[in-house]
C-alpha positions in Angstrom: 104.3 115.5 -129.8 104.2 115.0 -133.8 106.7 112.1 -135.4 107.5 111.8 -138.6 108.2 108.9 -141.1 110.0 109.4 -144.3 110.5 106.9 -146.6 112.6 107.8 -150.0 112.4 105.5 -153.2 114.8 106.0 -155.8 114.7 104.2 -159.4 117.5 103.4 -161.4 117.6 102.4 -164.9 121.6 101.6 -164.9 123.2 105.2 -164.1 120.2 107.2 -165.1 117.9 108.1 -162.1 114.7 107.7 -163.5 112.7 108.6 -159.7 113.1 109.9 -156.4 110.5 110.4 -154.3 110.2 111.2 -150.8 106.6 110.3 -149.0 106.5 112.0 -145.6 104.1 110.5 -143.4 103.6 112.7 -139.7 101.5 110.9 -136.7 101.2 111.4 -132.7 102.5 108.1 -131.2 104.8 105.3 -131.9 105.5 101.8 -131.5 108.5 100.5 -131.8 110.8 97.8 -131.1 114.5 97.8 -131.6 116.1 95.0 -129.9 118.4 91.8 -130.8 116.9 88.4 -131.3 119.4 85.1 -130.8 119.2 82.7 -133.5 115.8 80.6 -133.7 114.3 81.9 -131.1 110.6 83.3 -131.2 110.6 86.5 -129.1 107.1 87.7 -127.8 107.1 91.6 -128.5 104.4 93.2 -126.2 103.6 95.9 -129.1 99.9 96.5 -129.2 98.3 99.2 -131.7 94.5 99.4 -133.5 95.1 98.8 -137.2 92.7 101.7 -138.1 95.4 103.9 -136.2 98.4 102.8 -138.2 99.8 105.4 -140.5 103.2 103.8 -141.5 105.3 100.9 -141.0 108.8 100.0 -141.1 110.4 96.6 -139.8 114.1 95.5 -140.8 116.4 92.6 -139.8 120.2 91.6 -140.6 118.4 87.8 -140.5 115.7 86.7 -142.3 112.8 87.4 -139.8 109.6 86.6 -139.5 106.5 88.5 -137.9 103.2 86.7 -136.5 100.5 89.2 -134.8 98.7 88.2 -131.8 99.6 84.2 -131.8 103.0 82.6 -132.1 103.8 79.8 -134.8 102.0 77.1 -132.5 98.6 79.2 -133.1 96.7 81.1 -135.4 98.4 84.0 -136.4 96.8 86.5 -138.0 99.4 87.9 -140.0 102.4 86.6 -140.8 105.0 89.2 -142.4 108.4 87.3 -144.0 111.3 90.1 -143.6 114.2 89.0 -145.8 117.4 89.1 -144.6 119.2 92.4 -144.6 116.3 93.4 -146.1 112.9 95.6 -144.9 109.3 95.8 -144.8 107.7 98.7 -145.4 104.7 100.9 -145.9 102.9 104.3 -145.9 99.4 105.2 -145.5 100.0 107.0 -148.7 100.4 103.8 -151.1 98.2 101.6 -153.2 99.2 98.9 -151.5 97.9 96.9 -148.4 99.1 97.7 -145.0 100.8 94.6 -144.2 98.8 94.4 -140.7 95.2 93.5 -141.2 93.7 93.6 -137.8 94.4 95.8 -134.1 97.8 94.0 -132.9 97.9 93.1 -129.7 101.4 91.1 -129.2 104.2 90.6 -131.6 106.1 87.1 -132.3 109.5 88.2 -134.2 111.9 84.7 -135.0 115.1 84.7 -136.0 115.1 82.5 -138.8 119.1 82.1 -138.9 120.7 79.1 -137.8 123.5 80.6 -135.5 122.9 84.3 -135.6 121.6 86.8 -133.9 119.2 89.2 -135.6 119.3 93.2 -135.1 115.5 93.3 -135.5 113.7 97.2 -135.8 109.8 97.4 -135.8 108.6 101.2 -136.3 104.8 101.8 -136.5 103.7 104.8 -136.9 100.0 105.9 -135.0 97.6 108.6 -135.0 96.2 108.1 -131.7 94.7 111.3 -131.5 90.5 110.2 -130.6 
């Protein structure tokens, strides 16, 4: 069954719209985690995907977050993705720039960088698993 990312980016110079574009990005699987994390803890996401599948990405948090792929902050990550808080990450298959993974994933570690919070955390990857 297809899903489909959109992802809309509008510029604004003051009032005057000087963009708005809509990149629509359509795979056959997903991988996603939508959960809540307690403040400073590292939670081990069992999210695995091949980077060469990975069409889109979107990951948000009301906390400042941070990502590590397939080791935890006591090992050797290898990557690391900062998400600001309130803010998001994301990325289409359709951009200049980088995916922000860099090799296949084969366990997520989200913390919750806040103090005393809990973080709404949302990590959408989008796959063409087709062979």
């Amino acid at each position: 069954m297809p899903v489909t990312h959109k992802k809309r980016v509008q510029y604004f110079n003051g009032s005057e719209q000087l963009t708005d574009t809509l990149d629509t990005v359509s795979g056959d699987g997903e991988a996603v985690f939508d959960d809540s994390i307690a403040a400073t803890v590292e939670k081990e996401v069992d999210l695995a995907f091949p980077f060469a599948k990975v069409k889109s990405v979107v990951m948000s948090s009301t906390k400042a977050a941070t990502v590590r792929t397939n080791a935890n902050h006591l090992g050797s990550p290898d990557d690391t993705i900062v998400i600001p808080a309130g803010g998001q990450v994301t990325w289409t298959e359709n951009e200049a720039a980088d995916c922000p993974f860099t090799v296949d994933v084969t366990k997520l570690y989200i913390t919750n960088d806040h103090a005393t919070l809990a973080a709404a955390v949302k990590v959408y990857v989008l796959l063409d698993v087709t062979p």
